[in-house]
TIRO-2110 file (N, C-alpha, C; in Angstrom, 1 decimal):
// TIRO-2110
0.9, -1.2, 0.0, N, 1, A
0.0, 0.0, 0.0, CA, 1, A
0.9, 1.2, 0.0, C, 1, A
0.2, 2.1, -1.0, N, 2, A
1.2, 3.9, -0.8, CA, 2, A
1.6, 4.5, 0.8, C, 2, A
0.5, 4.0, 1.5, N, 3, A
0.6, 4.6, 2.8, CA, 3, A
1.2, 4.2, 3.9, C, 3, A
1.5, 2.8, 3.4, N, 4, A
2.1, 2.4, 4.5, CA, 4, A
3.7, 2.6, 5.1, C, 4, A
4.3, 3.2, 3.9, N, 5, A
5.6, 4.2, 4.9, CA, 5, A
5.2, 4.8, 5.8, C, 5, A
3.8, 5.7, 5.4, N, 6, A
3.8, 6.8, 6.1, CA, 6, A
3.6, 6.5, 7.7, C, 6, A
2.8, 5.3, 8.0, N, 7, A
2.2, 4.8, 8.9, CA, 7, A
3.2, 3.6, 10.0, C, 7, A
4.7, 3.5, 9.2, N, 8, A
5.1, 2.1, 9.9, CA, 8, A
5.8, 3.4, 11.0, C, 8, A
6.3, 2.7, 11.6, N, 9, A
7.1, 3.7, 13.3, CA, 9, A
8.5, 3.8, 12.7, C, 9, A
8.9, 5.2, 13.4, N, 10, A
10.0, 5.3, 12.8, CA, 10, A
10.9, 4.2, 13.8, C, 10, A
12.2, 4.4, 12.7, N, 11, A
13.4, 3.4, 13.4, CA, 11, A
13.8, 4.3, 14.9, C, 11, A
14.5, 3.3, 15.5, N, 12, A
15.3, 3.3, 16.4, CA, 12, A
16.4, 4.5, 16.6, C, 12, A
16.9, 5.7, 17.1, N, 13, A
17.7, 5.9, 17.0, CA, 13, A
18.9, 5.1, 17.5, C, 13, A
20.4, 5.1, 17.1, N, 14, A
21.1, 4.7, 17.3, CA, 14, A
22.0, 5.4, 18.5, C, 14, A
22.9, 4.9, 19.0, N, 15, A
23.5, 5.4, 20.3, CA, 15, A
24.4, 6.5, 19.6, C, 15, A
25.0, 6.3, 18.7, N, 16, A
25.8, 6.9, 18.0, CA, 16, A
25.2, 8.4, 17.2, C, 16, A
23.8, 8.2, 16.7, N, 17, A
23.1, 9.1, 16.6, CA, 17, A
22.6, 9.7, 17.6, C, 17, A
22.8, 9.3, 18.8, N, 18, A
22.2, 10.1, 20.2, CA, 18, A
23.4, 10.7, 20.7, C, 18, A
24.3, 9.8, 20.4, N, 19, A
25.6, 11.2, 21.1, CA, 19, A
25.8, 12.0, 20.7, C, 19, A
25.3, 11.9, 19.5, N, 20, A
25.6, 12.9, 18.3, CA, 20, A
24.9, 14.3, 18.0, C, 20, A
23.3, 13.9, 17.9, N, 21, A
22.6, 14.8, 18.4, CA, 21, A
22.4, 15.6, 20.1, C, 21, A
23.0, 14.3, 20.9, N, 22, A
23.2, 15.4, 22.3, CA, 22, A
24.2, 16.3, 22.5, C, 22, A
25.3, 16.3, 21.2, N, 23, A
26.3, 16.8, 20.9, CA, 23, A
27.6, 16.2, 22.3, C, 23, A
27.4, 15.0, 22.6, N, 24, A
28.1, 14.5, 23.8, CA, 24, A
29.6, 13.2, 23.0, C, 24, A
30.4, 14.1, 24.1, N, 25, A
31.3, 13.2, 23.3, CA, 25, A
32.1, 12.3, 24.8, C, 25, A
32.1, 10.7, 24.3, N, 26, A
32.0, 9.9, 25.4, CA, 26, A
33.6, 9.9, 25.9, C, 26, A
34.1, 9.7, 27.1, N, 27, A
35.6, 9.2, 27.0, CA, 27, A
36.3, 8.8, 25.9, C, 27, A
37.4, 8.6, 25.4, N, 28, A
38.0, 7.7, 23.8, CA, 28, A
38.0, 6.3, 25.1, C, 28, A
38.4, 5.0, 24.2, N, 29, A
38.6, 3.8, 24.8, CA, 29, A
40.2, 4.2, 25.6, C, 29, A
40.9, 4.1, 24.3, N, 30, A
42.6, 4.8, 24.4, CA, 30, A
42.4, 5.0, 26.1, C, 30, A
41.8, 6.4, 26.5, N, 31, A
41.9, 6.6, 28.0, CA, 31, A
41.4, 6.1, 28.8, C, 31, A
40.1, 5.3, 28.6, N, 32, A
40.0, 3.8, 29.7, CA, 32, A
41.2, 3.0, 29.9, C, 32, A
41.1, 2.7, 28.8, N, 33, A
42.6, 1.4, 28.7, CA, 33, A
43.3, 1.5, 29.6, C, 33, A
43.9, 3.0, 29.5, N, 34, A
45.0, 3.7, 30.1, CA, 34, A
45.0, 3.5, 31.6, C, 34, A
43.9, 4.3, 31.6, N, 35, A
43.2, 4.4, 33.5, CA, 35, A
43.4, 2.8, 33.6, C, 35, A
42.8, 1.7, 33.4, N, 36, A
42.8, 0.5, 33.9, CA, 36, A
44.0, -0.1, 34.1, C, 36, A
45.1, 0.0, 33.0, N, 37, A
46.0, -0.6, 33.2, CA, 37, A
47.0, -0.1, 34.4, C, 37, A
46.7, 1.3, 34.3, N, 38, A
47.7, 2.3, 35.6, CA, 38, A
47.5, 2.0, 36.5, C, 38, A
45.8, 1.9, 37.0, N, 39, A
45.0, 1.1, 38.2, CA, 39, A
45.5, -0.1, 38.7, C, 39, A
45.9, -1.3, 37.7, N, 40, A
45.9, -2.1, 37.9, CA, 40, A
47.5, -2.5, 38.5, C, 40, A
48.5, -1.6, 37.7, N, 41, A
49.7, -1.6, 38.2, CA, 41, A
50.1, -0.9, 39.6, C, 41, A
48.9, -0.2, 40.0, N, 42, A
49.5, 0.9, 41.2, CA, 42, A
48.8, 0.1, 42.4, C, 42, A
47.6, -0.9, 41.7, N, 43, A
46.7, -2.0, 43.2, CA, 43, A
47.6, -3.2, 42.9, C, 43, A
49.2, -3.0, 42.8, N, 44, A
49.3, -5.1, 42.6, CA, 44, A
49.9, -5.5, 43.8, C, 44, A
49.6, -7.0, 43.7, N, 45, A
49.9, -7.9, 44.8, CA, 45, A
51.0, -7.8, 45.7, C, 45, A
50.8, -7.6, 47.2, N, 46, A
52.1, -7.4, 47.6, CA, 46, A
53.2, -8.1, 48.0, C, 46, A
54.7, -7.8, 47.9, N, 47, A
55.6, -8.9, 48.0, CA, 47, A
55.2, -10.6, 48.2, C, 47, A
54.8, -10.7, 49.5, N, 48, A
54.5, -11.3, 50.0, CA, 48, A
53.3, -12.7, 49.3, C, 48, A
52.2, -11.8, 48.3, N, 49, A
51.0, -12.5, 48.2, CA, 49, A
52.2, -12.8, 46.6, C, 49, A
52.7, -12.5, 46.0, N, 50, A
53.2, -12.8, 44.9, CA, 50, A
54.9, -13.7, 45.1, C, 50, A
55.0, -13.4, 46.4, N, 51, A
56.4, -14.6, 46.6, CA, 51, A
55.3, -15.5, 48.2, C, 51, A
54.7, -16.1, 48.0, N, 52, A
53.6, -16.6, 48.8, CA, 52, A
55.2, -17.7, 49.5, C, 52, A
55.4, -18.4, 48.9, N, 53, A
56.4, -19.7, 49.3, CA, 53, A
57.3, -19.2, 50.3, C, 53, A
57.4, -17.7, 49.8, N, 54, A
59.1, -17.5, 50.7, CA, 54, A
58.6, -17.1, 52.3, C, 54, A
56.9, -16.8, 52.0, N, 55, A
56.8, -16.3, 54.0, CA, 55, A
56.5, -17.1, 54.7, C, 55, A
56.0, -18.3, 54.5, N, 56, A
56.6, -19.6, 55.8, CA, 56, A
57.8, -19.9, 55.9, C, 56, A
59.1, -19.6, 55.3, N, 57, A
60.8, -19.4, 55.3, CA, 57, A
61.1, -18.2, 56.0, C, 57, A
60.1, -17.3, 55.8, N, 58, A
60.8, -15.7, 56.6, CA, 58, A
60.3, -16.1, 58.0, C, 58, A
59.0, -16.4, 58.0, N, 59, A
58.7, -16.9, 59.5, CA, 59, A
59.4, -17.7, 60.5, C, 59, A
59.6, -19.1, 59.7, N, 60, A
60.6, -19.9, 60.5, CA, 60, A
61.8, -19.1, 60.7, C, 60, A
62.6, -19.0, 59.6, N, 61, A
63.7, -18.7, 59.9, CA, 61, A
64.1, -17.4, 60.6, C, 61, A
63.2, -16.6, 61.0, N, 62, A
62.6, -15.4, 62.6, CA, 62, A
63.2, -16.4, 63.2, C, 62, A
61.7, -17.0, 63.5, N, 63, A
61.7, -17.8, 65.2, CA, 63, A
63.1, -18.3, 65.1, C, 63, A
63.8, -19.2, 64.0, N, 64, A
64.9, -20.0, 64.7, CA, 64, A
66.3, -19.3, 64.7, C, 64, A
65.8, -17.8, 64.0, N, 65, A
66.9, -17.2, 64.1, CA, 65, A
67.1, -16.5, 65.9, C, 65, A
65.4, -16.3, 66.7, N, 66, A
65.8, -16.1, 67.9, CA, 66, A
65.9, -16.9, 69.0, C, 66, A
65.6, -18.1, 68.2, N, 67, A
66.4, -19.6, 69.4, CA, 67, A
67.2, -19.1, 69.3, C, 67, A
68.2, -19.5, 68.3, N, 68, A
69.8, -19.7, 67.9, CA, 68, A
70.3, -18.3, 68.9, C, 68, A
69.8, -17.0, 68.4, N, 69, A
70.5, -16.0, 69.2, CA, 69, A
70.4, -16.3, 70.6, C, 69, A
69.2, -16.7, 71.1, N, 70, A
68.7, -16.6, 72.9, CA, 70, A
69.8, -18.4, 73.4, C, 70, A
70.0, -19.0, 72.6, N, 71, A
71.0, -20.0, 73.3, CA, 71, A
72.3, -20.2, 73.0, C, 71, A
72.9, -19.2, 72.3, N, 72, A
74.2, -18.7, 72.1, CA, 72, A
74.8, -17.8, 73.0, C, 72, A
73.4, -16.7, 73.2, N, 73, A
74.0, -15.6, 74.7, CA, 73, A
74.0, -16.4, 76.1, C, 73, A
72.5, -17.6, 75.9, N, 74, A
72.8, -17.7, 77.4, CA, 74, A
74.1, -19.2, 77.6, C, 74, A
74.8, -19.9, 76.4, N, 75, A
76.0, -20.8, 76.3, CA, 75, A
77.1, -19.3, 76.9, C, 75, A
76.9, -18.4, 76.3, N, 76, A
78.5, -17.3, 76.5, CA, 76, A
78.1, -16.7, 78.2, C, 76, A
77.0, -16.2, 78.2, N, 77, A
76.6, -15.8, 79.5, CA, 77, A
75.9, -17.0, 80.1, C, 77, A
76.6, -17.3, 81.6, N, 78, A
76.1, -18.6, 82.1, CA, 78, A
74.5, -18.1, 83.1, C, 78, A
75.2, -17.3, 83.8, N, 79, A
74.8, -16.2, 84.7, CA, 79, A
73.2, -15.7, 84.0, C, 79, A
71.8, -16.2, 84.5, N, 80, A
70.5, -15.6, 84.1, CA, 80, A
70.4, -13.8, 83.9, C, 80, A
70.5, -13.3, 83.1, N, 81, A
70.7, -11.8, 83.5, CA, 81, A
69.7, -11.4, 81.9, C, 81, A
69.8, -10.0, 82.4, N, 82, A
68.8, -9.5, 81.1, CA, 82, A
69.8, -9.6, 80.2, C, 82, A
70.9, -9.4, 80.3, N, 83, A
72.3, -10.1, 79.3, CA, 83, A
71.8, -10.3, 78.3, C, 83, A
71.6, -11.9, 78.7, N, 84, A
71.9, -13.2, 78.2, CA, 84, A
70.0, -13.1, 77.2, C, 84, A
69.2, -12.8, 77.6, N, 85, A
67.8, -12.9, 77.2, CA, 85, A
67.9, -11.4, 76.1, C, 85, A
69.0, -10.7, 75.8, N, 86, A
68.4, -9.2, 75.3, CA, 86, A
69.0, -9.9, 73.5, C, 86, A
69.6, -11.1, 73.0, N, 87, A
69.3, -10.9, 71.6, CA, 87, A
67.8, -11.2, 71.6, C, 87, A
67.2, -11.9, 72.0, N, 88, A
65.6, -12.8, 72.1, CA, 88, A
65.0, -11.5, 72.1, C, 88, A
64.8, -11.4, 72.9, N, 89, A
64.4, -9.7, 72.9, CA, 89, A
64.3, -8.6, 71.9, C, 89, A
65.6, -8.5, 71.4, N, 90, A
65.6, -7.6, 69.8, CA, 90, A
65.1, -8.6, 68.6, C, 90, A
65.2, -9.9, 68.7, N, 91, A
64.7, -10.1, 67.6, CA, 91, A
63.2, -9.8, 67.7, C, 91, A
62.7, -10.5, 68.9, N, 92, A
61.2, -10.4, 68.5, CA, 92, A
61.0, -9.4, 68.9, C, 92, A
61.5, -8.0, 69.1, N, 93, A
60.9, -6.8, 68.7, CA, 93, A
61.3, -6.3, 67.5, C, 93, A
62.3, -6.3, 66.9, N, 94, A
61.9, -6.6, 65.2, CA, 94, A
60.9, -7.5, 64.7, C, 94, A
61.3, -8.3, 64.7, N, 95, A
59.8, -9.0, 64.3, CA, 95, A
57.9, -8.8, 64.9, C, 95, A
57.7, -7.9, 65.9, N, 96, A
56.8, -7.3, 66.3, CA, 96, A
56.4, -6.0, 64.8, C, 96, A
57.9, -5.6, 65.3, N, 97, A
57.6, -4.4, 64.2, CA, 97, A
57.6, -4.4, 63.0, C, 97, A
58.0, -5.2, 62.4, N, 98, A
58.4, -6.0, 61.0, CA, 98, A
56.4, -6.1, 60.5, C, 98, A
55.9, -6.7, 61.6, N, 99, A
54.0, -7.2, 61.5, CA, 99, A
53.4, -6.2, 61.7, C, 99, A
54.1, -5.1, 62.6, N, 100, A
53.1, -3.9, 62.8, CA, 100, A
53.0, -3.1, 61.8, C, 100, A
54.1, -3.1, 60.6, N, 101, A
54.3, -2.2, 59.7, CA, 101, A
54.4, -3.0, 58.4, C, 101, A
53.7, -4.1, 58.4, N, 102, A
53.0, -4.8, 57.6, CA, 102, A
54.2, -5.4, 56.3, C, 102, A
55.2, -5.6, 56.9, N, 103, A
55.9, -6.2, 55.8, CA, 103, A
55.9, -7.5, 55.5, C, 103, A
55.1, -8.2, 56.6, N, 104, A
54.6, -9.4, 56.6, CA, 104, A
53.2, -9.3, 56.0, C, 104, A
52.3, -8.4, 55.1, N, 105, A
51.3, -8.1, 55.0, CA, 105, A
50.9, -8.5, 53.7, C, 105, A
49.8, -9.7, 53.4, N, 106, A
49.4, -10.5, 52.2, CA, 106, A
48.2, -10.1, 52.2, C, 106, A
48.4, -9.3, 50.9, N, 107, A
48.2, -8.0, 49.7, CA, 107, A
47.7, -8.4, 48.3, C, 107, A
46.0, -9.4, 48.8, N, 108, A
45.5, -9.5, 47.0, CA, 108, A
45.8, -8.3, 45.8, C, 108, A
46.4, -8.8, 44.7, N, 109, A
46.3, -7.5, 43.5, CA, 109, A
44.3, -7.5, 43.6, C, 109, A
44.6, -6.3, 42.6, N, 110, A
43.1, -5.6, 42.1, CA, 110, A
43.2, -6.7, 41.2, C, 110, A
42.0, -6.4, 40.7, N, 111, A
40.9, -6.7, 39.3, CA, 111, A
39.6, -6.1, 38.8, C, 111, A
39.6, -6.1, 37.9, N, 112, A
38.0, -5.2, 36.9, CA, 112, A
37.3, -6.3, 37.1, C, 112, A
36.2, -6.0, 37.5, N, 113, A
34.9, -6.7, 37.3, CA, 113, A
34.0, -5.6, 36.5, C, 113, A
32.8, -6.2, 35.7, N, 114, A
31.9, -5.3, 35.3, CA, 114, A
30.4, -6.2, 35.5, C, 114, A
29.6, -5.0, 35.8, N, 115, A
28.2, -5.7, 36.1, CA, 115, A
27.3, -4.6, 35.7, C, 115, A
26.1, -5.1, 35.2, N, 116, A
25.2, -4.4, 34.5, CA, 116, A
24.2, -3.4, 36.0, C, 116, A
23.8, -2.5, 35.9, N, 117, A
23.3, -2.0, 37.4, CA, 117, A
21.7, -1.1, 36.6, C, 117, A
20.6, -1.2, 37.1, N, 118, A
19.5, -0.1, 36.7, CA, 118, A
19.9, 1.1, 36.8, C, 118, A
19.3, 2.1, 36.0, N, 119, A
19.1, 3.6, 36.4, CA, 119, A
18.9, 4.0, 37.3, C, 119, A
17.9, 3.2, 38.3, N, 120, A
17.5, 4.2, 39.3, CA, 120, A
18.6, 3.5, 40.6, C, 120, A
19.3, 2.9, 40.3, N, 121, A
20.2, 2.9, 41.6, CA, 121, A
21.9, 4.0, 41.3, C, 121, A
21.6, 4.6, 40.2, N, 122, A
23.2, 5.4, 39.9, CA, 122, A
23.3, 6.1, 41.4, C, 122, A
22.3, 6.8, 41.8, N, 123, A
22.8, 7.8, 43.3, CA, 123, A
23.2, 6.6, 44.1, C, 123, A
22.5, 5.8, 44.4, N, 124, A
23.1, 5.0, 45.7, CA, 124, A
24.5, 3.8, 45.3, C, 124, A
24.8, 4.2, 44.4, N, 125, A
26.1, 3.5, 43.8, CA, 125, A
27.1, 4.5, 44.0, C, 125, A
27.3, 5.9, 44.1, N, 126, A
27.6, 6.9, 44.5, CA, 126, A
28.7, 7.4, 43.3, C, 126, A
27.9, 7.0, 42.4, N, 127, A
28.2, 7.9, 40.7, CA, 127, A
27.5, 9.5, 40.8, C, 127, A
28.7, 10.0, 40.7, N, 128, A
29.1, 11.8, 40.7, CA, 128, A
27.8, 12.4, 39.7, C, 128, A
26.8, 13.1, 40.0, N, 129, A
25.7, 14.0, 39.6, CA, 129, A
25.5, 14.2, 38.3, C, 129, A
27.2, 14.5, 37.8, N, 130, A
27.2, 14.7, 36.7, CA, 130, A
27.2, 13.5, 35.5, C, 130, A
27.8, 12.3, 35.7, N, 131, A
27.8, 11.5, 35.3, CA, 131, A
26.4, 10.9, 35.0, C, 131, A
25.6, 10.9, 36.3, N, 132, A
24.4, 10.3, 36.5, CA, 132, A
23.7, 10.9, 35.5, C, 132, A
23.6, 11.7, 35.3, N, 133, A
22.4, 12.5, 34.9, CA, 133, A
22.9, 12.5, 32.8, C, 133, A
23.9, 12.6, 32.5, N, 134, A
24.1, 12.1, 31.2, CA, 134, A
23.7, 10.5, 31.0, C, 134, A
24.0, 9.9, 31.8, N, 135, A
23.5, 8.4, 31.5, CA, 135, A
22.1, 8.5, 32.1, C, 135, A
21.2, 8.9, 32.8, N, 136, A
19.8, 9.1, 32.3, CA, 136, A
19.6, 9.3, 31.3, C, 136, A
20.2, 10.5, 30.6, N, 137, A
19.5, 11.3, 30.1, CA, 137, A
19.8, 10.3, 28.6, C, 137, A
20.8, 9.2, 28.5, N, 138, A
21.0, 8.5, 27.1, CA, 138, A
20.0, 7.8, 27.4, C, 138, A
20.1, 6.7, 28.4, N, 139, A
19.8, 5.9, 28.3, CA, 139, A
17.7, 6.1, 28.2, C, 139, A
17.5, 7.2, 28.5, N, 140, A
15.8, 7.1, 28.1, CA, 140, A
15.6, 7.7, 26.8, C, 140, A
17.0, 8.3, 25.8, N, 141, A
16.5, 8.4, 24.6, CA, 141, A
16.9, 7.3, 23.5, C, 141, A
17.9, 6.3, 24.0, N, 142, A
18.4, 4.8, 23.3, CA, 142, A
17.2, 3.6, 24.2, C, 142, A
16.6, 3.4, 23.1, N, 143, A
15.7, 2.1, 23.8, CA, 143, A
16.1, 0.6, 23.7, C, 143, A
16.4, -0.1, 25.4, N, 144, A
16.9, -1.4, 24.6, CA, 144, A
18.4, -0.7, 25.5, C, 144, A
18.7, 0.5, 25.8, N, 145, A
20.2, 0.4, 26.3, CA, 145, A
20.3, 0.2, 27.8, C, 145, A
21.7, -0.7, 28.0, N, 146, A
22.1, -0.6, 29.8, CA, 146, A
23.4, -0.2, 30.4, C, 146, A
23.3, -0.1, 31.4, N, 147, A
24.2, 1.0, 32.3, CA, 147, A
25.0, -0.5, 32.5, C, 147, A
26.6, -0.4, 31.9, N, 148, A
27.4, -1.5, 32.7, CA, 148, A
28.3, -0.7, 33.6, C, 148, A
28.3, -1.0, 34.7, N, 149, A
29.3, -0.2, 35.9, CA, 149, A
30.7, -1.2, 36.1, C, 149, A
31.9, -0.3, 35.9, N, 150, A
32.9, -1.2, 35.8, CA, 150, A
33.6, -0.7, 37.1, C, 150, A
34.4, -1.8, 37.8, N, 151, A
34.9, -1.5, 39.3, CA, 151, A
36.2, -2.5, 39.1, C, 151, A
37.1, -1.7, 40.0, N, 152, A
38.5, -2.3, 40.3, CA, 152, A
38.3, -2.7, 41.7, C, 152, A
38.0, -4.4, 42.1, N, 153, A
38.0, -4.9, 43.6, CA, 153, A
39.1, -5.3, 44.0, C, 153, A
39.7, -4.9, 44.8, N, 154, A
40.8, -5.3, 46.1, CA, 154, A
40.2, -5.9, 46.8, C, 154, A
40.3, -6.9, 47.5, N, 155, A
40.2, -7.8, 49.0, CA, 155, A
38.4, -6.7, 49.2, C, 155, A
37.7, -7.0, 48.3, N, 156, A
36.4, -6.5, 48.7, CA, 156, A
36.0, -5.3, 48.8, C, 156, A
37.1, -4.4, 48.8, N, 157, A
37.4, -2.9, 48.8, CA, 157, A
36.6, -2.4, 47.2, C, 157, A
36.1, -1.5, 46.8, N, 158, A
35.7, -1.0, 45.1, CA, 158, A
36.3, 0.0, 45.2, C, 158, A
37.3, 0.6, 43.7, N, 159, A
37.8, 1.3, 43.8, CA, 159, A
37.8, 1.9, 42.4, C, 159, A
38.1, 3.1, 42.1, N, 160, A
38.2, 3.7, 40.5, CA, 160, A
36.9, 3.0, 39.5, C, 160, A
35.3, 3.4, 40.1, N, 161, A
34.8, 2.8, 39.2, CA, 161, A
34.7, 4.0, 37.7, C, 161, A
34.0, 3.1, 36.6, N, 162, A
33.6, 3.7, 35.5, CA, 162, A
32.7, 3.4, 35.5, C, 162, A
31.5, 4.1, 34.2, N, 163, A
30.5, 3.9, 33.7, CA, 163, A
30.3, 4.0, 32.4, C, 163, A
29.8, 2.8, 31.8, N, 164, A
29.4, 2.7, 30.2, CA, 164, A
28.1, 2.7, 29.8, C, 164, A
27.8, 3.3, 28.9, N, 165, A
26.2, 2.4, 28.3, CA, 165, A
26.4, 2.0, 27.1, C, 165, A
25.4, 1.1, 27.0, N, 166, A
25.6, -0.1, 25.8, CA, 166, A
24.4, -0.4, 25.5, C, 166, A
24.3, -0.6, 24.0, N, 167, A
23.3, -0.6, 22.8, CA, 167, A
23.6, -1.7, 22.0, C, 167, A
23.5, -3.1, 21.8, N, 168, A
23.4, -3.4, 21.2, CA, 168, A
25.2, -4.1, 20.7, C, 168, A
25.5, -3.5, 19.6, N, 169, A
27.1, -3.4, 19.6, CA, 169, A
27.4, -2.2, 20.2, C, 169, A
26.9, -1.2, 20.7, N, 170, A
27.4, 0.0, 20.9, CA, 170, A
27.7, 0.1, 21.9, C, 170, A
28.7, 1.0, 22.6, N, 171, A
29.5, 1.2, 23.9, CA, 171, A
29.7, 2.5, 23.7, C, 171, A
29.4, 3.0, 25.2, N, 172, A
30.0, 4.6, 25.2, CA, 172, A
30.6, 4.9, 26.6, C, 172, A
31.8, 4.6, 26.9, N, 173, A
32.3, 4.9, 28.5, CA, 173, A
31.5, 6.5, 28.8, C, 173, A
30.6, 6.7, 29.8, N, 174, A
30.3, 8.4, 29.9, CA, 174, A
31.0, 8.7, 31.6, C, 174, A
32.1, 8.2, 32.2, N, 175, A
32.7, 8.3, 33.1, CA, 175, A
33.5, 7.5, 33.9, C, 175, A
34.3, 8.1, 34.8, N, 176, A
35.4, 7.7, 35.4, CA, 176, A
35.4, 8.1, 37.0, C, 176, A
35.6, 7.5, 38.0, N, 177, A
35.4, 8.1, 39.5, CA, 177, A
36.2, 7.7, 40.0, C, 177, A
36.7, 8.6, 41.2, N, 178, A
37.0, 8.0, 42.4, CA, 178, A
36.5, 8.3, 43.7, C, 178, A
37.1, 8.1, 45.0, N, 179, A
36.7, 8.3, 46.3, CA, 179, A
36.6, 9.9, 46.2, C, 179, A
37.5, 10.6, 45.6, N, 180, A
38.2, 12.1, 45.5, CA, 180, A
37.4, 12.7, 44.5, C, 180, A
36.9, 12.0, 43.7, N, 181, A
35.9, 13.2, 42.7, CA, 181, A
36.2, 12.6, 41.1, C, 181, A
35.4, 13.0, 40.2, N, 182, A
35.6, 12.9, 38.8, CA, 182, A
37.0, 12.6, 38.5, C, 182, A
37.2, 11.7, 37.6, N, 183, A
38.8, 11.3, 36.8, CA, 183, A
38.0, 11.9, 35.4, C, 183, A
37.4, 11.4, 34.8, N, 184, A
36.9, 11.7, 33.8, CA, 184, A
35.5, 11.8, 33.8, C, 184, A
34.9, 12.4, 32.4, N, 185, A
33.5, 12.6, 32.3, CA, 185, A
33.3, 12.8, 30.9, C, 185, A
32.4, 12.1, 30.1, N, 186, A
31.9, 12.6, 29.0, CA, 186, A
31.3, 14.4, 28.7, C, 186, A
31.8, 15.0, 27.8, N, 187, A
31.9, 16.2, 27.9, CA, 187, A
31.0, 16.8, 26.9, C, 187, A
30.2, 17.8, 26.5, N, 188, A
29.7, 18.2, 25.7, CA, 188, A
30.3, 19.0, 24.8, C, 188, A
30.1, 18.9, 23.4, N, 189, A
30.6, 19.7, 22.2, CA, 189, A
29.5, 20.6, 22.0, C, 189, A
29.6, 21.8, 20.9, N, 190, A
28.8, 22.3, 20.1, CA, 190, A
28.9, 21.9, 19.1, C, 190, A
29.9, 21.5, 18.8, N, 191, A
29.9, 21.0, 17.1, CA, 191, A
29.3, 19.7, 17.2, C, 191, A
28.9, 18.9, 16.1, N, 192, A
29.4, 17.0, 16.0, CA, 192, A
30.7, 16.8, 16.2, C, 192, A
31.0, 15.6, 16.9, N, 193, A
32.0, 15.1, 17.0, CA, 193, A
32.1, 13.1, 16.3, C, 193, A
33.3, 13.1, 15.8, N, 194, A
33.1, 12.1, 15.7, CA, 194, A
33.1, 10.6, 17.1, C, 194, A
31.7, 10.2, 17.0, N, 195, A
32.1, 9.0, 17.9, CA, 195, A
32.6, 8.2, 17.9, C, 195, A
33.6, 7.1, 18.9, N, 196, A
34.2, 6.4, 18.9, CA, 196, A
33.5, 5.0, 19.1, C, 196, A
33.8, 4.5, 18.1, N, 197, A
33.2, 2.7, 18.5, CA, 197, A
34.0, 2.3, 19.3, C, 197, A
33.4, 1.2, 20.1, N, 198, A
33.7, 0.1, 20.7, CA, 198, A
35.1, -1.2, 19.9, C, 198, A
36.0, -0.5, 20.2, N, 199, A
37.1, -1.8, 19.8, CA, 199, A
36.6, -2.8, 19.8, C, 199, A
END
């Protein structure tokens, strides 16, 4: 029928057409990447959790380093005196201190997890106002799109998260956070800008 163009529903805009027309230009990948990998080198495993074998060796060989000293002073000093007891003594107060100041301290590295999260929980996820509110404002004009929240977990700790939305094949990082405030933010142009696909 003639009429029936006129009458079918228009298409879908595309994500790409929505950044476009919001004149919003999203993070590049490039400087995710970047951020992640820096993240990931500055949360990594500590000595200890990455030479795992050698700290039941540092431990023993503590303790039997302050036998050996505590029955060598008291073979040379016969005589019970604080003498004879004061290597025992410095060792395991080095070794007190050694734990208080965590060099004995097993130190999971980071990792990226990502998980898909609703709209209406962006505030209580405690994504920056600004962020939030551009990923509203895509996500109720791309139908069909969702909010994936990416997070760097330590020992249960969340840290440096981002935020994407996704369409389909489409991806658009629209932020970066930390405890301290914005790392990054999708920014607005007045011109078009060209968008960046999803590697």
């Amino acid at each position: 029928m003639p009429f029936d163009a006129l009458l079918a529903p228009p298409e879908p805009r595309t994500l790409a057409q929505t950044l476009d027309d919001r004149r919003i230009v999203p993070i590049g990948w490039p400087s995710l990447a970047t951020h992640k990998q820096a993240q990931l080198a500055r949360y990594q495993p500590s000595f200890w959790q990455r030479h795992e074998a050698w700290l039941p060796i540092a431990l023993v060989g503590s303790v039997g380093c302050m036998a050996a000293s505590g029955g060598l002073t008291h073979q040379i000093v016969a005589a019970t005196s604080l003498l004879s007891w004061s290597p025992t003594l410095i060792w395991m107060g080095s070794f007190a201190l050694l734990i208080v100041f965590g060099v004995f301290r097993v130190r999971a590295g980071a990792y990226w997890q990502e998980r898909n999260v609703p709209v209406e929980d962006l505030d209580r996820l405690g994504v920056p106002q600004e962020i939030a509110a551009t990923a509203r404002t895509l996500y109720r004009d791309v139908p069909g799109s969702e909010l994936i929240l990416g997070e760097l977990i330590q020992q249960e700790v969340v840290l440096d998260p981002y935020l994407i939305l996704a369409c389909n094949t489409e991806m658009a990082c629209l932020g970066i956070w930390d405890d301290a405030g914005m790392i990054a933010c999708a920014s607005f142009d007045t011109k078009p800008a060209p968008w960046r696909s999803y590697p």
